[in-house]
C-alpha positions as CSV (number, residue, x, y, z in Angstrom):
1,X,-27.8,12.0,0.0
2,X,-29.3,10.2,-2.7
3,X,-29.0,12.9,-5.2
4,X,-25.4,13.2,-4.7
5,X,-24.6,9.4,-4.8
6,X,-27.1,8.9,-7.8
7,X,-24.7,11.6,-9.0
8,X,-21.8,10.2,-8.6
9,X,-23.0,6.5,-9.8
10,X,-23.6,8.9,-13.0
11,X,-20.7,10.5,-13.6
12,X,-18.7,7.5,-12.8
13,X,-20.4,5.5,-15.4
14,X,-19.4,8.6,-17.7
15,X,-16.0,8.5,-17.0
16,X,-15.7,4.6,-17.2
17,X,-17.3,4.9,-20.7
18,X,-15.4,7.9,-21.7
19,X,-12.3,5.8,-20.5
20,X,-13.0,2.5,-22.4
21,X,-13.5,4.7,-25.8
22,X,-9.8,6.4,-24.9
23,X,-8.7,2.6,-24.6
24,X,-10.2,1.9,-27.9
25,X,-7.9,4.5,-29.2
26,X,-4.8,2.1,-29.0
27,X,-2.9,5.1,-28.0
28,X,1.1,4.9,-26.5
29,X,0.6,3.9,-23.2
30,X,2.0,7.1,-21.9
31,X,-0.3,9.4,-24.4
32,X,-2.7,7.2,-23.1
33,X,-2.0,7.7,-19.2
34,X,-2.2,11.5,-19.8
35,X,-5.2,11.5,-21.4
36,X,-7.1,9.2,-18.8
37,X,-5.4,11.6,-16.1
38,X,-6.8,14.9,-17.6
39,X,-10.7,12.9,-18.1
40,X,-10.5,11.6,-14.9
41,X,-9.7,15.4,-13.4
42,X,-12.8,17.1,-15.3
43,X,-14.3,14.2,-13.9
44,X,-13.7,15.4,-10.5
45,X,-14.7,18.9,-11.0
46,X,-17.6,18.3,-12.1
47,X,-17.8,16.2,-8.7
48,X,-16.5,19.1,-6.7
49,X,-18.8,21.7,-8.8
50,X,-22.0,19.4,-8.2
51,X,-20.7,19.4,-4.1
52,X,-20.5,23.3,-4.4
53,X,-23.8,23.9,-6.0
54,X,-25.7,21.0,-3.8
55,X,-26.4,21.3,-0.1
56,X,-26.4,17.7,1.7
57,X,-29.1,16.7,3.7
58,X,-26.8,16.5,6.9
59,X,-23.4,15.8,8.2
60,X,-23.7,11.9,7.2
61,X,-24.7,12.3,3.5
62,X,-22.2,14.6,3.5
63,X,-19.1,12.1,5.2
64,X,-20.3,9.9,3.0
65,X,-20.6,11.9,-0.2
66,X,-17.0,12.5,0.7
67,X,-15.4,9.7,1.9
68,X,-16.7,7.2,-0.2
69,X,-18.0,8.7,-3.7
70,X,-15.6,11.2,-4.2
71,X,-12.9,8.8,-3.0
72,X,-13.7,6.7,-5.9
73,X,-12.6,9.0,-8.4
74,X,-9.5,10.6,-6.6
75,X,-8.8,6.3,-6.5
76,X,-8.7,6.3,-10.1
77,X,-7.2,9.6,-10.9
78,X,-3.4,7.9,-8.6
79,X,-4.0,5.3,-10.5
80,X,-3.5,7.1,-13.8
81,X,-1.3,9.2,-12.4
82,X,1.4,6.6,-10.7
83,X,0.7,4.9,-14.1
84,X,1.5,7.6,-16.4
85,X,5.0,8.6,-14.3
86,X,6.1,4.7,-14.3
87,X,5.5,5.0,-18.4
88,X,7.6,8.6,-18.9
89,X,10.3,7.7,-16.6
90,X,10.9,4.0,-18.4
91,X,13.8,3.7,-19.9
92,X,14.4,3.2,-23.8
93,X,16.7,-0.1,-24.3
94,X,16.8,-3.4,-23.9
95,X,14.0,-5.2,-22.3
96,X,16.4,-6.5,-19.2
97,X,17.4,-2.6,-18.3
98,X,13.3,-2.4,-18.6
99,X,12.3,-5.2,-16.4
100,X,15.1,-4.0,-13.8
101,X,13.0,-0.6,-13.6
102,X,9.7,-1.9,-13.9
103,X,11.0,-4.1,-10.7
């Protein structure tokens, strides 16, 4: 169990570093979105590859591996993607017709 959340704590530092450099980018928020969706998706294969490759100690490490350290990135990767489909579905005009949607 240790191994896989020492793991995870890794790779989730990765992504979150990986993340703030795509931020850095001052990209188009939905450019941006798609980006952070398609990192945050390697992300989890790697997660799901490491799982495949690994065998847990027992049932508990691996509940645990799955219910709370892979839940952590398939968090993120909603996020993103609610994110990115608020951004492409906005509409272009004035910023009332915007708020409207946006509320």
């Amino acid at each position: 169990m240790a191994m896989a959340n020492e793991f995870g704590t890794d790779l989730f530092e990765k992504l979150s570093e990986d993340l703030l450099i795509l931020e850095q980018e001052q990209l188009p928020k939905r450019i941006y979105f798609s980006k952070a969706c398609l990192i945050t998706n390697q992300a989890i294969k790697e997660l799901r590859e490491f799982a495949r490759k690994n065998e847990f100690v027992g049932k508990a490490s691996e509940i645990h591996f799955f219910k709370n350290v892979k839940l952590i990135f398939i968090a993120e990767l909603i996020f993103f993607e609610a994110a990115f489909g608020l951004e492409a579905n906005k509409p272009v005009g004035p910023v009332d017709a915007i708020n409207e949607y946006l509320v």
